[in-house]
PDB file of the backbone (N, CA, C, O) and the ligand in Angstrom, with CONECT records:
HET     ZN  A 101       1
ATOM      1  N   UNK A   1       5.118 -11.065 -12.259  1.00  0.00           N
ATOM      2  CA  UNK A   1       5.216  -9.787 -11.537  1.00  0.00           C
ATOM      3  C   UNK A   1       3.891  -9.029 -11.588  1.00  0.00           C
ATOM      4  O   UNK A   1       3.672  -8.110 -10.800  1.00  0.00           O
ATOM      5  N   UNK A   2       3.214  -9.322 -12.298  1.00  0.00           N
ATOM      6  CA  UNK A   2       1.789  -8.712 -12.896  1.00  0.00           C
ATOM      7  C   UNK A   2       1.100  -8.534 -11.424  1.00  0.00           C
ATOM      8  O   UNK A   2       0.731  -7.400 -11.117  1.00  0.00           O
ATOM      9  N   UNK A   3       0.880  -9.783 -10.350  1.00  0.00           N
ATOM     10  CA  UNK A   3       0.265  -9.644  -9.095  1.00  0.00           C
ATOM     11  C   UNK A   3       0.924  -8.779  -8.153  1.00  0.00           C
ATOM     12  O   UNK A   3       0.097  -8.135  -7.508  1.00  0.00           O
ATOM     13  N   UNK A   4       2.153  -8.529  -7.834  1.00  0.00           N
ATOM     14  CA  UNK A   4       3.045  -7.725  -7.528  1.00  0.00           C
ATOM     15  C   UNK A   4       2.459  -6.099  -7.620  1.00  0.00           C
ATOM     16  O   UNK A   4       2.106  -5.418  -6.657  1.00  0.00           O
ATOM     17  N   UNK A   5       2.467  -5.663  -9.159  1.00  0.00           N
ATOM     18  CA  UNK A   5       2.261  -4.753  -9.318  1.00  0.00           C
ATOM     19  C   UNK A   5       0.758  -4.081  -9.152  1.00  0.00           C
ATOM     20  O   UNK A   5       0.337  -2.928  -9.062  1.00  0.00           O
ATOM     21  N   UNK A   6       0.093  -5.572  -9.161  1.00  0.00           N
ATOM     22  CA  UNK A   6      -1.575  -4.929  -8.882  1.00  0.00           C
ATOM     23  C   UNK A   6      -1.748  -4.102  -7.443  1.00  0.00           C
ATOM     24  O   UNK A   6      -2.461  -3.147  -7.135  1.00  0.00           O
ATOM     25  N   UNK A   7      -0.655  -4.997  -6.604  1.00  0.00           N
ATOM     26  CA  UNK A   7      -0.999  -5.462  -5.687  1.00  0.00           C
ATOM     27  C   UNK A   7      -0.649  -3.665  -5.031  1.00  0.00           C
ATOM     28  O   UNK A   7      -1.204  -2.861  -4.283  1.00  0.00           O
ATOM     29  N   UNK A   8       0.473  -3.731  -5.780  1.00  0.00           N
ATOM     30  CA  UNK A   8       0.988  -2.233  -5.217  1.00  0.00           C
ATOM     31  C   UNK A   8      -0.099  -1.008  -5.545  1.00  0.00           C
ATOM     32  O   UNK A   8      -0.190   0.045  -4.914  1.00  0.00           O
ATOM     33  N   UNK A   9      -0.936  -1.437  -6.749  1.00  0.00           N
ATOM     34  CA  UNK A   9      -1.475  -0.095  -7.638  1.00  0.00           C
ATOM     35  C   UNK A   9      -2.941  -0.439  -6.363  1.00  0.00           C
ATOM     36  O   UNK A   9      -3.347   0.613  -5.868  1.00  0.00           O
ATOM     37  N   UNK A  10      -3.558  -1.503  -5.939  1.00  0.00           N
ATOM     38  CA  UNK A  10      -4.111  -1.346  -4.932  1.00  0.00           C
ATOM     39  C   UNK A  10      -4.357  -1.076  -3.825  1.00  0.00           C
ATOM     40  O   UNK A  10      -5.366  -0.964  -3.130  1.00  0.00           O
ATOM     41  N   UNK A  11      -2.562  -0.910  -3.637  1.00  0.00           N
ATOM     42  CA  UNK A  11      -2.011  -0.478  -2.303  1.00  0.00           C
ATOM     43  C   UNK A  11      -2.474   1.134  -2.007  1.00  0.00           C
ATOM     44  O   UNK A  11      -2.683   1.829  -1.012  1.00  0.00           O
ATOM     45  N   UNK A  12      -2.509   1.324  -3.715  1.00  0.00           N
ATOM     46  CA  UNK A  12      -2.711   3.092  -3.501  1.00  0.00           C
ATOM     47  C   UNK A  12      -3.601   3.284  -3.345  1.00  0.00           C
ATOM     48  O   UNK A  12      -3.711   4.077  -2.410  1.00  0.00           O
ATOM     49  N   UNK A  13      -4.707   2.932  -3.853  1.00  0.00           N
ATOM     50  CA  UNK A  13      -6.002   2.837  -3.923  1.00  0.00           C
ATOM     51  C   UNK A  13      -7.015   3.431  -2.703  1.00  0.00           C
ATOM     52  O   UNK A  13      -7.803   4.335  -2.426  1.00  0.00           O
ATOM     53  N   UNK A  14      -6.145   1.791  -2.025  1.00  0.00           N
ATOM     54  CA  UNK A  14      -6.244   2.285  -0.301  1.00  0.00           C
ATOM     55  C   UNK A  14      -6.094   3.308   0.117  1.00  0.00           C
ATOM     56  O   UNK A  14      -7.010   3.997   0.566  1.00  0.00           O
ATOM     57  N   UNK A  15      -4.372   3.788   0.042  1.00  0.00           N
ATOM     58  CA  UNK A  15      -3.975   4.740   0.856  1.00  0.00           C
ATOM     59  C   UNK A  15      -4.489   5.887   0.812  1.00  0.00           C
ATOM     60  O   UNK A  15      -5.012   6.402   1.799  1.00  0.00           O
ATOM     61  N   UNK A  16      -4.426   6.365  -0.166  1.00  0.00           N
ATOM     62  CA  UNK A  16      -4.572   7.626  -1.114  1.00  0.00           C
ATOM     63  C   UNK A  16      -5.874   8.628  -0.281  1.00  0.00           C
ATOM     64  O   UNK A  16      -5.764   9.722   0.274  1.00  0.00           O
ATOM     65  N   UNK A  17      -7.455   7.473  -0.529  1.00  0.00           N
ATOM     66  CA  UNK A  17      -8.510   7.823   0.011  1.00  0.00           C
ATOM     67  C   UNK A  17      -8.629   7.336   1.755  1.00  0.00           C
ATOM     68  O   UNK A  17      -9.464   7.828   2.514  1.00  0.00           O
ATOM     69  N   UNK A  18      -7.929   6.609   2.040  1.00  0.00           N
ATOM     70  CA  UNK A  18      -7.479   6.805   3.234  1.00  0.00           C
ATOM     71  C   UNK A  18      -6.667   8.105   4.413  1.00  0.00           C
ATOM     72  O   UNK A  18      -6.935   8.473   5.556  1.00  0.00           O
ATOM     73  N   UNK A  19      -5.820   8.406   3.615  1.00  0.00           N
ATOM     74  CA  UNK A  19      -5.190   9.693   4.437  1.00  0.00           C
ATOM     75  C   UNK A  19      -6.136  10.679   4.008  1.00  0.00           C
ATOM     76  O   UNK A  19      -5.930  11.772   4.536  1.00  0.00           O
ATOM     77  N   UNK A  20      -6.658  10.660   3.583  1.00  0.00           N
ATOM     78  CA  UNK A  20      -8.105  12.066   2.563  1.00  0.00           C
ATOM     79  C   UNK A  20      -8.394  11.964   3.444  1.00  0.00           C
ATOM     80  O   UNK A  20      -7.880  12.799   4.188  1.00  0.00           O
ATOM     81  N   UNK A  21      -9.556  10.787   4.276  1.00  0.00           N
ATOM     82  CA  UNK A  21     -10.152  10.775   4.977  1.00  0.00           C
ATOM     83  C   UNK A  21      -9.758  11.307   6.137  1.00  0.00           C
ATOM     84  O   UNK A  21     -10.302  12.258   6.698  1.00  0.00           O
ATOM     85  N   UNK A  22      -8.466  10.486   6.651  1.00  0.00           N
ATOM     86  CA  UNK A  22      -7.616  11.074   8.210  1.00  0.00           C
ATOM     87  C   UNK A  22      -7.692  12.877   8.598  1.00  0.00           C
ATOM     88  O   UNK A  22      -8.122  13.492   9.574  1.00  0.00           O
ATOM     89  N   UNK A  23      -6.818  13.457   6.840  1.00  0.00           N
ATOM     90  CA  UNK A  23      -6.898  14.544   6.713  1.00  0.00           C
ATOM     91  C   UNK A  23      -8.173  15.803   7.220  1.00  0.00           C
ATOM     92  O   UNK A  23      -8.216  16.843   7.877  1.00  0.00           O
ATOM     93  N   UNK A  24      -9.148  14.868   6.393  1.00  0.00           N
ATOM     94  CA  UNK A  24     -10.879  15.775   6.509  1.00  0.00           C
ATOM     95  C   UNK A  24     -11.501  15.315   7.949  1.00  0.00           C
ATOM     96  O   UNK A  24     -12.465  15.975   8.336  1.00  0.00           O
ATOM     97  N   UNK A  25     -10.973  14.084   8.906  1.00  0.00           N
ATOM     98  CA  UNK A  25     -11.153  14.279  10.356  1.00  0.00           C
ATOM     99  C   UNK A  25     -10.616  15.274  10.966  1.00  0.00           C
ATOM    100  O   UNK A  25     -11.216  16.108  11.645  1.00  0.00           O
ATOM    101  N   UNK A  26      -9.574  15.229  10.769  1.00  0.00           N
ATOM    102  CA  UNK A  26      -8.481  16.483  11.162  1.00  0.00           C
ATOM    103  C   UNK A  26      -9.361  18.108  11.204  1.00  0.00           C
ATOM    104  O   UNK A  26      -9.723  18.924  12.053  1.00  0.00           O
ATOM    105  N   UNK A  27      -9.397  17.975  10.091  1.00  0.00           N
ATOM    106  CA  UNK A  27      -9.863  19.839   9.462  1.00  0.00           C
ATOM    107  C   UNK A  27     -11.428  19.846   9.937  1.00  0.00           C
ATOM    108  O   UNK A  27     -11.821  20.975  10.229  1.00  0.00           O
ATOM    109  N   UNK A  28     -12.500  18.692  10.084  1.00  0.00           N
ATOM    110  CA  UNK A  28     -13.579  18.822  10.481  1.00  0.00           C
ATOM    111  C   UNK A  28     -13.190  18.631  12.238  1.00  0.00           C
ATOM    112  O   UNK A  28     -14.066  18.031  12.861  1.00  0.00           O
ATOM    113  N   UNK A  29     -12.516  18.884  12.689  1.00  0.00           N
ATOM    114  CA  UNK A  29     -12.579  19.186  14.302  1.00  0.00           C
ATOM    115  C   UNK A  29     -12.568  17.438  14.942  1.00  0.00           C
ATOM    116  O   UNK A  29     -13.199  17.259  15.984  1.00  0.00           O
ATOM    117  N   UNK A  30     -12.090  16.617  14.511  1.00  0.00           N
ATOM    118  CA  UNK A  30     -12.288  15.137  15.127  1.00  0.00           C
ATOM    119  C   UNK A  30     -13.512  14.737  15.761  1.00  0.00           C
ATOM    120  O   UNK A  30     -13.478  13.839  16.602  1.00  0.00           O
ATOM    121  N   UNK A  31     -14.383  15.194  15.514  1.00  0.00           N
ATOM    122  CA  UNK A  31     -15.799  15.245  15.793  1.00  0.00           C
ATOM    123  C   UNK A  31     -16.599  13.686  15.030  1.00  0.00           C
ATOM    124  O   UNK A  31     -17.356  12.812  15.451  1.00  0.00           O
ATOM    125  N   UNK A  32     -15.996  13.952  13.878  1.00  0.00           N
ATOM    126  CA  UNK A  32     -16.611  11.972  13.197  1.00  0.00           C
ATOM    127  C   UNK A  32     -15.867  11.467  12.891  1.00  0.00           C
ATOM    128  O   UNK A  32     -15.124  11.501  11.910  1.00  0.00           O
ATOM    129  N   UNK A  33     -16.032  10.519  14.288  1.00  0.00           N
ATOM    130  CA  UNK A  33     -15.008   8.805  14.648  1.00  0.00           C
ATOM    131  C   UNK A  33     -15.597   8.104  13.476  1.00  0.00           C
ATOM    132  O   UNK A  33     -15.546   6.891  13.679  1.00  0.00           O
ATOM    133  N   UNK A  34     -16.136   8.393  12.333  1.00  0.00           N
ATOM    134  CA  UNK A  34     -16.448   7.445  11.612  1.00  0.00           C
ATOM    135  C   UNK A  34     -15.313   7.231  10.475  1.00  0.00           C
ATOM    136  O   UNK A  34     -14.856   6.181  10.024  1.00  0.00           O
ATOM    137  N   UNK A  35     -14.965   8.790  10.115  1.00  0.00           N
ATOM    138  CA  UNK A  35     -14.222   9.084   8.974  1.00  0.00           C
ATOM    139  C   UNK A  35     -13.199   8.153   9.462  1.00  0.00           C
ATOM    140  O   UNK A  35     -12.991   7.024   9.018  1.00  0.00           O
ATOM    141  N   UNK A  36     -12.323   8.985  10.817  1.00  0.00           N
ATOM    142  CA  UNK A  36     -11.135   8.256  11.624  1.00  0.00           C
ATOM    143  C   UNK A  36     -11.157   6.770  10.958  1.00  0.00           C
ATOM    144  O   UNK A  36     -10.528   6.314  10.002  1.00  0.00           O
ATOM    145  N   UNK A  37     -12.188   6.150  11.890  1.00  0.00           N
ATOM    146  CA  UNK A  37     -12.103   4.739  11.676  1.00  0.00           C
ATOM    147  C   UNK A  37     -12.149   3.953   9.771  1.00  0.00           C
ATOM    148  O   UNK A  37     -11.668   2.910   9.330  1.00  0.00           O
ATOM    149  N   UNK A  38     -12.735   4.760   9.289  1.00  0.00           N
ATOM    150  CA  UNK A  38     -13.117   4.397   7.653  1.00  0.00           C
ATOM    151  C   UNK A  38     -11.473   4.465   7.416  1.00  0.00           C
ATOM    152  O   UNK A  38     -10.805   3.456   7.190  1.00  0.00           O
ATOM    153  N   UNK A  39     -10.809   6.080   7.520  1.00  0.00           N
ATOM    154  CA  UNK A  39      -9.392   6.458   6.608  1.00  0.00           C
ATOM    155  C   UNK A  39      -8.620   5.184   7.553  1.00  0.00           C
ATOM    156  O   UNK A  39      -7.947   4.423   6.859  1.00  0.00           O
ATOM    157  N   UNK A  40      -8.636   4.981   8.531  1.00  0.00           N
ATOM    158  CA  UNK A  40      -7.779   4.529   9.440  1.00  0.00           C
ATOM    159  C   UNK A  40      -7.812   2.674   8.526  1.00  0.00           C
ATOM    160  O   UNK A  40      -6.822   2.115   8.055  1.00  0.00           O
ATOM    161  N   UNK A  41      -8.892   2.263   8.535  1.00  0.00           N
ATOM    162  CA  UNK A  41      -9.444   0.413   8.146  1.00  0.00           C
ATOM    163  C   UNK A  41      -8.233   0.994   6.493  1.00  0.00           C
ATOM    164  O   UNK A  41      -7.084   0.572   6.357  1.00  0.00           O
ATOM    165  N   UNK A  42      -8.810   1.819   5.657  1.00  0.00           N
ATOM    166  CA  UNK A  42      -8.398   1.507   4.319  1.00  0.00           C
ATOM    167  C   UNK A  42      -6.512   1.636   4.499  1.00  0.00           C
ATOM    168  O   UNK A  42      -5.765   0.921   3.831  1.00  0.00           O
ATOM    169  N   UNK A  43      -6.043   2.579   5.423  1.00  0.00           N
ATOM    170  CA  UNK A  43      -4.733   2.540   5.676  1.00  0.00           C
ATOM    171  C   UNK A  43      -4.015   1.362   5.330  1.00  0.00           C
ATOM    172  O   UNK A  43      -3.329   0.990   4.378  1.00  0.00           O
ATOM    173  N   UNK A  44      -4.632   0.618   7.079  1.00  0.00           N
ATOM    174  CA  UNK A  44      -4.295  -0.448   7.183  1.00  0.00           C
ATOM    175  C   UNK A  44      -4.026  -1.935   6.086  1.00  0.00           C
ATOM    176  O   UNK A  44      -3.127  -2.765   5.958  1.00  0.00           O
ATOM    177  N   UNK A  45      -5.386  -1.669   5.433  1.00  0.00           N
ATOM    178  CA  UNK A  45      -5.538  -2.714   4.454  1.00  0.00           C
ATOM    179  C   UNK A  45      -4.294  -2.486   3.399  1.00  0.00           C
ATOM    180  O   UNK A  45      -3.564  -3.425   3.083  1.00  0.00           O
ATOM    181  N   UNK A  46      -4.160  -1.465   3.004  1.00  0.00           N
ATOM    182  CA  UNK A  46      -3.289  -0.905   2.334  1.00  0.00           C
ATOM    183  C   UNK A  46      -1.663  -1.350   2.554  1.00  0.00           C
ATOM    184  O   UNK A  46      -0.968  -1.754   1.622  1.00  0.00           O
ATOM    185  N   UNK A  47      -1.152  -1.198   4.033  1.00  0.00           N
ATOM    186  CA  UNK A  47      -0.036  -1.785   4.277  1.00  0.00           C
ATOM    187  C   UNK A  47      -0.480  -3.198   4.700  1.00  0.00           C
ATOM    188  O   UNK A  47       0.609  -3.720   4.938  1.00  0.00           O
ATOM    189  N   UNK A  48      -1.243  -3.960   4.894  1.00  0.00           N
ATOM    190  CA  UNK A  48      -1.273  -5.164   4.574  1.00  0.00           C
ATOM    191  C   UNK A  48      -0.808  -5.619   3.559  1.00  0.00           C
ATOM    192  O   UNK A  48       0.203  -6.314   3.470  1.00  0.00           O
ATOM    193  N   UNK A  49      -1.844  -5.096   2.304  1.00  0.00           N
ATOM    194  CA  UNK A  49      -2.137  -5.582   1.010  1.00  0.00           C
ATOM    195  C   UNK A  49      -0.346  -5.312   0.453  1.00  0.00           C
ATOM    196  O   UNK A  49       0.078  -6.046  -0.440  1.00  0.00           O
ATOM    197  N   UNK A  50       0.555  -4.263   1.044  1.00  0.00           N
ATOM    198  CA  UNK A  50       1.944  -4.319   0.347  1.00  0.00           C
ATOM    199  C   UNK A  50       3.004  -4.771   0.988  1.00  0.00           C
ATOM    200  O   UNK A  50       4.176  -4.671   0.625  1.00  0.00           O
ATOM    201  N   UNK A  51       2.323  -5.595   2.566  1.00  0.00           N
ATOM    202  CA  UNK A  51       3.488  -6.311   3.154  1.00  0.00           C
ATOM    203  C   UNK A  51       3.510  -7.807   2.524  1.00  0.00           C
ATOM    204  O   UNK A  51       4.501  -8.536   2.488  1.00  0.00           O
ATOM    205  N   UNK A  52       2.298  -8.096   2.066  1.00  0.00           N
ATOM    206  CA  UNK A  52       1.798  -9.817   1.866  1.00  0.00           C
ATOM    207  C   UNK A  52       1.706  -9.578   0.629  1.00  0.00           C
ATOM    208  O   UNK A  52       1.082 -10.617   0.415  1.00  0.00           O
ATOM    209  N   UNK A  53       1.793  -9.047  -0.533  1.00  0.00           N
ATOM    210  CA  UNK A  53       1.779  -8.976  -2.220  1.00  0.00           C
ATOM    211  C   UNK A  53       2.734  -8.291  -2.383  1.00  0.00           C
ATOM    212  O   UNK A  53       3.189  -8.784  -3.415  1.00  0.00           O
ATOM    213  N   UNK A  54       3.350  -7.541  -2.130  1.00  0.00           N
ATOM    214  CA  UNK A  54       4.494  -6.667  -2.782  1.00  0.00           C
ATOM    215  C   UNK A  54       5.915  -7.120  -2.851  1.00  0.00           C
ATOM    216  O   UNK A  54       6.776  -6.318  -2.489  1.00  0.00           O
ATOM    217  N   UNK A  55       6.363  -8.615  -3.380  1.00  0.00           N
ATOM    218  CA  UNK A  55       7.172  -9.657  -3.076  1.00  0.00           C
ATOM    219  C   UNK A  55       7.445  -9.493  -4.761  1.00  0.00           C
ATOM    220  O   UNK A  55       6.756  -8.980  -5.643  1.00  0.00           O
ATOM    221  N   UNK A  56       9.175 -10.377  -4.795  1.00  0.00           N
ATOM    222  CA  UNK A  56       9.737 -10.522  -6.142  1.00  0.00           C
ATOM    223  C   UNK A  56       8.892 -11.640  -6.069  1.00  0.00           C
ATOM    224  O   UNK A  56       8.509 -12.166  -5.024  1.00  0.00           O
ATOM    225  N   UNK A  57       8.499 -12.127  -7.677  1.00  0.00           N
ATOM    226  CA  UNK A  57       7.869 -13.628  -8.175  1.00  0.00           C
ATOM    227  C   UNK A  57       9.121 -14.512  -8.076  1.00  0.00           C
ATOM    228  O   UNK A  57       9.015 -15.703  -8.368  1.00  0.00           O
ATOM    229  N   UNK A  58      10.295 -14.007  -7.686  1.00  0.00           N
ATOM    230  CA  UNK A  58      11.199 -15.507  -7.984  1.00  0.00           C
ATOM    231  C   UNK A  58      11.455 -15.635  -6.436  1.00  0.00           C
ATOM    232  O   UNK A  58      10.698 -16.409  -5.851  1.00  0.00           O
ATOM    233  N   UNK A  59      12.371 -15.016  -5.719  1.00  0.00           N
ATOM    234  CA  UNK A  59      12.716 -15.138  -4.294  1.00  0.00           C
ATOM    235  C   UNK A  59      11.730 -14.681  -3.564  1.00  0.00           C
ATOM    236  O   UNK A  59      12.164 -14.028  -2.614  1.00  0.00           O
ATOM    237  N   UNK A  60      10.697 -14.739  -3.599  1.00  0.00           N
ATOM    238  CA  UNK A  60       9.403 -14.249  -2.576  1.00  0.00           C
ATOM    239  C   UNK A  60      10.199 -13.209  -1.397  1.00  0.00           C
ATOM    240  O   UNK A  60       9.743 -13.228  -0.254  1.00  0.00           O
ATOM    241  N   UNK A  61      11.495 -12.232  -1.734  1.00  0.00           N
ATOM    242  CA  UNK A  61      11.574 -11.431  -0.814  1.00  0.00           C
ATOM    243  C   UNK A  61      10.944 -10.098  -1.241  1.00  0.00           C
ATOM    244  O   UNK A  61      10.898  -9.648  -2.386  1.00  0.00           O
ATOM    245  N   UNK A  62      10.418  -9.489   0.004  1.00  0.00           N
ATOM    246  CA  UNK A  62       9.800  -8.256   0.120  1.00  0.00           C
ATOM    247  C   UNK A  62      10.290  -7.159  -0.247  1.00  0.00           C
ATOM    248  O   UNK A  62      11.115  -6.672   0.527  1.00  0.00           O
ATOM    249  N   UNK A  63      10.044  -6.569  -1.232  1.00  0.00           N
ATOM    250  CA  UNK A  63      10.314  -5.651  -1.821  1.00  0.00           C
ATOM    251  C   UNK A  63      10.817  -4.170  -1.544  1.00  0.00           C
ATOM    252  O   UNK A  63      11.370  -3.326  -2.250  1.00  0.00           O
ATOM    253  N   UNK A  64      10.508  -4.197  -0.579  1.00  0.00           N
ATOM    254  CA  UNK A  64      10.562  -2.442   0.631  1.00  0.00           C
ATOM    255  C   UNK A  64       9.855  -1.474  -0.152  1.00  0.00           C
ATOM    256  O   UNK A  64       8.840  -1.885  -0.713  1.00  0.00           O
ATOM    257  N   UNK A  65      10.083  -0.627  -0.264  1.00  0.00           N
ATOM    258  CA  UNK A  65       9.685   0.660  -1.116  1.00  0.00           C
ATOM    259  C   UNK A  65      10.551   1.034  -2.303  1.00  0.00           C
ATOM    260  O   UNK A  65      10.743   2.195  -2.665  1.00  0.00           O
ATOM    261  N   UNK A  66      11.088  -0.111  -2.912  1.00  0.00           N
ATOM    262  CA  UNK A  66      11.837  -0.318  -3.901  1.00  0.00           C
ATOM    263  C   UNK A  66      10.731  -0.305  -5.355  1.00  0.00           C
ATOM    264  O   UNK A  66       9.624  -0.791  -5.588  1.00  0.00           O
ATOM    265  N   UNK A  67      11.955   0.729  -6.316  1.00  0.00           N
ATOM    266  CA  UNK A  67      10.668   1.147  -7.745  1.00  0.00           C
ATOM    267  C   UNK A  67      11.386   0.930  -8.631  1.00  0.00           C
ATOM    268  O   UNK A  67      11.352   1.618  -9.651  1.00  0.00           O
ATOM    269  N   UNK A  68      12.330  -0.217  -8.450  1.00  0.00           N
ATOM    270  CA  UNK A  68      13.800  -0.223  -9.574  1.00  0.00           C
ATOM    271  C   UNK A  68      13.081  -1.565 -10.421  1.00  0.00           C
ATOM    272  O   UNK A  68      12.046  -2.169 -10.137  1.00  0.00           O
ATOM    273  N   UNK A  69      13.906  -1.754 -11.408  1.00  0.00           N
ATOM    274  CA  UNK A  69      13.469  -2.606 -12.577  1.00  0.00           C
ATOM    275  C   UNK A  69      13.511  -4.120 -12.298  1.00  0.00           C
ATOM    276  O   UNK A  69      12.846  -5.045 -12.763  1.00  0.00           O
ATOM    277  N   UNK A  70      14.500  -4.080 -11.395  1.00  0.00           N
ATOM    278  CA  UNK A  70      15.339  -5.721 -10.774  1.00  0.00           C
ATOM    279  C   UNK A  70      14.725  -5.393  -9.665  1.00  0.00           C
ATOM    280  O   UNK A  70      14.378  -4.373  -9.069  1.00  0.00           O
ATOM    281  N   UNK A  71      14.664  -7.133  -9.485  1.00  0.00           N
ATOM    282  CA  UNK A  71      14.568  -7.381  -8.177  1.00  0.00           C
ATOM    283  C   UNK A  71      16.276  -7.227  -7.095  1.00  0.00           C
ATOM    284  O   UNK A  71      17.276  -7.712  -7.624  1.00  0.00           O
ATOM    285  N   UNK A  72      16.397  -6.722  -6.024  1.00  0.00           N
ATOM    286  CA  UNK A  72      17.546  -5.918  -5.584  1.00  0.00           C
ATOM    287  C   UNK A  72      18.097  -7.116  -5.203  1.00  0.00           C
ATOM    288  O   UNK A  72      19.325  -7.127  -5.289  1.00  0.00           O
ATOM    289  N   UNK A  73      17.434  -8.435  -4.690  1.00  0.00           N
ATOM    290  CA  UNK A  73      18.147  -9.681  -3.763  1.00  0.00           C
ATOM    291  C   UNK A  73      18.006 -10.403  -5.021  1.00  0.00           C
ATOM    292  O   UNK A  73      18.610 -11.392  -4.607  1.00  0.00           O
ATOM    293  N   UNK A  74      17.730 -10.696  -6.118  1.00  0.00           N
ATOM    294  CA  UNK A  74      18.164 -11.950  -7.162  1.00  0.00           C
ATOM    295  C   UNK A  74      18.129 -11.491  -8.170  1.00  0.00           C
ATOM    296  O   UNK A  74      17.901 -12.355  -9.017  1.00  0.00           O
ATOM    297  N   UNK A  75      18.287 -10.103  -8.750  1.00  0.00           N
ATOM    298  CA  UNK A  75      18.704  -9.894  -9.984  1.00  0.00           C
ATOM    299  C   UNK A  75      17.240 -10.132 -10.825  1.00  0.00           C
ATOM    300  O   UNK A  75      17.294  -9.979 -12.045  1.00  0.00           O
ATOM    301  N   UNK A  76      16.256 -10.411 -10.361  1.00  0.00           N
ATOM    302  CA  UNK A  76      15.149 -10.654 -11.635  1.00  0.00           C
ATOM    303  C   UNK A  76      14.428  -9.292 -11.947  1.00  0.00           C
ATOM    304  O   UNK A  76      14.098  -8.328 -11.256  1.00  0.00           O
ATOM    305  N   UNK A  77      14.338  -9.571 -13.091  1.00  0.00           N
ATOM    306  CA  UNK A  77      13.696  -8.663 -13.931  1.00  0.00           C
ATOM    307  C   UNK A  77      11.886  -8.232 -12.859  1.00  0.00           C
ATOM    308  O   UNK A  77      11.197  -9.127 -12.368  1.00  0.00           O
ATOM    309  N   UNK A  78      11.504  -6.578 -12.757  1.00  0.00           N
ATOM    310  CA  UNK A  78      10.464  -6.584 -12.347  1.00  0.00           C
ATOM    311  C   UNK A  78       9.444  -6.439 -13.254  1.00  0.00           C
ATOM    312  O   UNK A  78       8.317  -6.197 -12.821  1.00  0.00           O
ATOM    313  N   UNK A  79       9.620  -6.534 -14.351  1.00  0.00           N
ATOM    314  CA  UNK A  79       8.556  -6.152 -15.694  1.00  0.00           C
ATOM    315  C   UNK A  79       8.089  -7.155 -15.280  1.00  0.00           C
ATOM    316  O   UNK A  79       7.092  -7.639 -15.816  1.00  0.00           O
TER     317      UNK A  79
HETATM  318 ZN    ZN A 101      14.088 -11.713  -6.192  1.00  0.00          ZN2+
END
């Protein structure tokens, strides 16, 4: 589960300084397509990185936005 969980704590990583960015396009007048495009790439990577890693290690099903201990479709432990 160890990759799982990286995978998620990288997920944030992404996001986090991603919507910052979206945000500070926003409030700076949409004036730099750069920010846009920067917050917008790390978004993305972000829900990549937790559609394709964020899987139980036993039934490789996708996890959703699930923060519970078990895996919800086979009962495995997420520690
Ligand atoms: Zn499972």
């Amino acid at each position: 589960m160890r990759r799982a969980r990286r995978a998620k704590a990288v997920m944030w990583y992404l996001m986090v300084p991603g919507v910052l960015l979206e945000i500070l396009f926003l409030l700076l007048g949409k004036q730099n397509i750069v920010l846009l495009l920067i917050g917008g790439g790390l978004m993305m990577g972000g829900l990549i990185i937790w559609a394709v890693f964020w899987r139980c290690p036993d039934c490789g099903k996708h996890l959703g936005r699930t923060t519970v201990e078990y895996c919800p479709y086979c009962g495995k432990s997420l520690r």
